[in-house]
N, C-alpha and C positions, 0 to 999 in steps of 0.2 A: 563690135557691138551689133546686137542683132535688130530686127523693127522694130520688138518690145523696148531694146534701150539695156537690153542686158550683155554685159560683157563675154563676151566666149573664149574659153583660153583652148589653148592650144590641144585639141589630138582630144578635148571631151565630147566632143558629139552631142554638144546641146547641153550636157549635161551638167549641173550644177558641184562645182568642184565641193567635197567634204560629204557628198549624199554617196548612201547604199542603194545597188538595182532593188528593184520590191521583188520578193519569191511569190509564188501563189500558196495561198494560205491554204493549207491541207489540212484535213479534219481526221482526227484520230480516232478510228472505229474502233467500237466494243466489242469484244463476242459478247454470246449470248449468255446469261447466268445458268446457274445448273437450277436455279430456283426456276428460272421462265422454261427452261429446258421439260425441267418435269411439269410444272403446269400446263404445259400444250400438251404433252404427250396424255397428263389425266384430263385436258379436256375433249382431246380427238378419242378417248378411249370411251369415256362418257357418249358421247355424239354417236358411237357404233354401238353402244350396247341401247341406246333410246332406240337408234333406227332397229338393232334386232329385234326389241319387243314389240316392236309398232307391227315387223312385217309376220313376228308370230300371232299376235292379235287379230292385227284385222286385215295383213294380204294373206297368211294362208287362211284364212275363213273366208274372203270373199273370194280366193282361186276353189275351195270345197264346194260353197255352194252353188257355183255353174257344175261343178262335178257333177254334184247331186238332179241338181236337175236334168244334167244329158244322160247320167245311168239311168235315170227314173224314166224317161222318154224313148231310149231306147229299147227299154226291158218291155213297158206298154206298147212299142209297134212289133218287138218279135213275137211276144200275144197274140196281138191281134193276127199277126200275119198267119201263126200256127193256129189259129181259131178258125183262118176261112178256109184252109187244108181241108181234103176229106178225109174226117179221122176212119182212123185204121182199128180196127178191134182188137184189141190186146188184154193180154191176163194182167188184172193188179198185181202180178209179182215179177211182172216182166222187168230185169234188171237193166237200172237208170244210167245212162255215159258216168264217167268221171266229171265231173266241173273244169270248166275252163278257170285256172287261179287269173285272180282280176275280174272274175268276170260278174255281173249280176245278176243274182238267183232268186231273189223275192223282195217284197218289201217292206217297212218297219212302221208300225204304228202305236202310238206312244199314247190311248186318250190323255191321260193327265198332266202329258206334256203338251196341252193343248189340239183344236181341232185338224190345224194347218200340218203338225206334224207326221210328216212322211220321209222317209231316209230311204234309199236301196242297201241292201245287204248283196256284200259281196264276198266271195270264194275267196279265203284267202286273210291271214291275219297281220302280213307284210307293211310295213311305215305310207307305200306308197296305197297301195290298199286302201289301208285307213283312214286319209284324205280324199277320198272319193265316197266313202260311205261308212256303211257299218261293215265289221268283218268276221268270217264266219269260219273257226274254226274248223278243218276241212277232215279232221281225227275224227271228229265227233258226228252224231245224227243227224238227218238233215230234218228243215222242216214238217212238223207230225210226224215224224219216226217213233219207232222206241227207241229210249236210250236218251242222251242228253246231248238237247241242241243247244251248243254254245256260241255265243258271240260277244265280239270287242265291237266298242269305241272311245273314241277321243270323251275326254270330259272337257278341254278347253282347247283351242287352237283348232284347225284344220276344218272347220266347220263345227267344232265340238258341240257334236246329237245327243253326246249323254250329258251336257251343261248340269240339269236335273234331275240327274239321278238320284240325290241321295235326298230327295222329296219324295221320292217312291213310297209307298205303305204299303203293307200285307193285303193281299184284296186289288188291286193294283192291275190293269189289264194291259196282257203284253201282244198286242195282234201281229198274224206276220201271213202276208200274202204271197202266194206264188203262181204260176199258170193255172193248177188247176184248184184249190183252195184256200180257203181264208181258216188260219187256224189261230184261237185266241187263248192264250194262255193267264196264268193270275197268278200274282208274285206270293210264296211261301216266306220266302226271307228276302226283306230289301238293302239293296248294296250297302247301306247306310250302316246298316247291323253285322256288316263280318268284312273286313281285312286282311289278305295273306298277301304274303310275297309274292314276285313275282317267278319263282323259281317253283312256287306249289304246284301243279301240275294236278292234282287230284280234282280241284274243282272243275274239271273237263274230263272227270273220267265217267264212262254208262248210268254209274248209280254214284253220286257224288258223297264222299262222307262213310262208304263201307267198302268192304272186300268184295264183296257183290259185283261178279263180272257181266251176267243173263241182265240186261234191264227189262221190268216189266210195266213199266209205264211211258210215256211219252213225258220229257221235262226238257224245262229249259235251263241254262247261264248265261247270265248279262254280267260282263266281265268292264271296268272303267277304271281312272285313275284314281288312288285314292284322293291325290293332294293337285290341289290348284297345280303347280309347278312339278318339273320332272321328278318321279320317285318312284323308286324299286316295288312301291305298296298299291294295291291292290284291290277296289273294293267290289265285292262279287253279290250277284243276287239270283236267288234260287227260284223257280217255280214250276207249274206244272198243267198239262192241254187240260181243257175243262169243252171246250166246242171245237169243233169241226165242221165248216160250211162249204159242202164241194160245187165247184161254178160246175154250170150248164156247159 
């Protein structure tokens, strides 16, 4: 008998003759269902396509327009800098370098797109390009040239400078700056009123619309996306120089 007063028989170890050891209770796991399976996977699929649109909305527009502003800054100090040279005398026909692709060659004024609006136009019609400003077909004429000066931009994403394009009207002033002139152009036909694919190739060609290879005037194209979201289409707008103001 033990101090409690209980009997102990032989070779039990304390232990209560007619009793079982206790096991440790073990808890029997589930897998997971193919129903929660696929609910996670549509809800992590969800969760990246929010954050895709968040960073095509508003991180590549806020990384665009620090763009915009260090092309514009630096195209105004190599101005300036070329302004305090002693200029050289040269024949207006003396032929211009090539373009550096990427690089900024004038810059874009939009009145009706408000006062504030100014973009750099860059060499070049490339995806990276077009995140740093406007882009400027490099086939076609350059500013006040004859012939047709064409340029892209974004309608949404990446800084998107042509957002309002297709408020444009007939009459519509398209100004575009470069070292040595400010040349203002006025829309014939606004983006709003003609859509092509993106495979037309014609609306960038001297005289847009004819066989006509000699151009005899100075025009421009403003080339945007038709549709909010990605799409092969196209909306283009025509116009043509009306002033030419050459800086001192």
């Amino acid at each position: 008998m033990d101090e409690f007063g209980r009997d102990e028989g032989p070779g039990d170890g304390g232990r209560q003759v007619g009793t079982k050891p206790r096991r440790a209770a073990t808890k029997r796991r589930r897998g997971m269902s193919p129903f929660t399976a696929i609910g996670l996977l549509l809800l992590i699929a969800g969760l990246a396509s929010l954050g895709w649109v968040a960073y095509q909305y508003f991180g590549t527009n806020a990384a665009a327009e620090q763009a915009f502003q260090e092309e514009k800054g630096q195209l105004r100090e190599e101005w300036n800098q070329e302004a305090e040279k002693k200029p050289e005398k040269k024949d207006d026909d003396t032929p211009k370098g090539k373009p550096i692709p990427g690089k900024a060659i004038a810059l874009l004024r939009i009145p009706a797109f408000g006062a504030d609006f100014e973009v750099p136009i860059l060499s070049g019609t490339d995806e990276h390009t077009l995140s740093r400003g406007i882009g400027h077909f490099t086939s076609t004429a350059g500013p006040g040239e004859l012939g047709n000066f064409a340029i892209a931009g974004h309608r949404v994403t990446h800084g998107q400078p042509f957002s309002k394009a297709m408020d444009l009207k007939v009459g519509d002033q398209i100004v575009v700056e470069t070292r040595d002139a400010i040349y203002t152009y006025v829309l014939d036909t606004p983006p709003r009123d003609l859509t092509v694919k993106n495979t037309e190739t014609w609306v960038i060609d001297p005289v847009p619309g004819t066989k006509e290879k000699k151009a005899s005037k100075a025009a421009l194209t403003l080339i945007t996306c038709e549709d909010l979201f990605h799409s092969p289409d196209r909306s283009v707008g025509f116009g043509h120089l009306v002033d030419t103001q050459k800086k001192s």
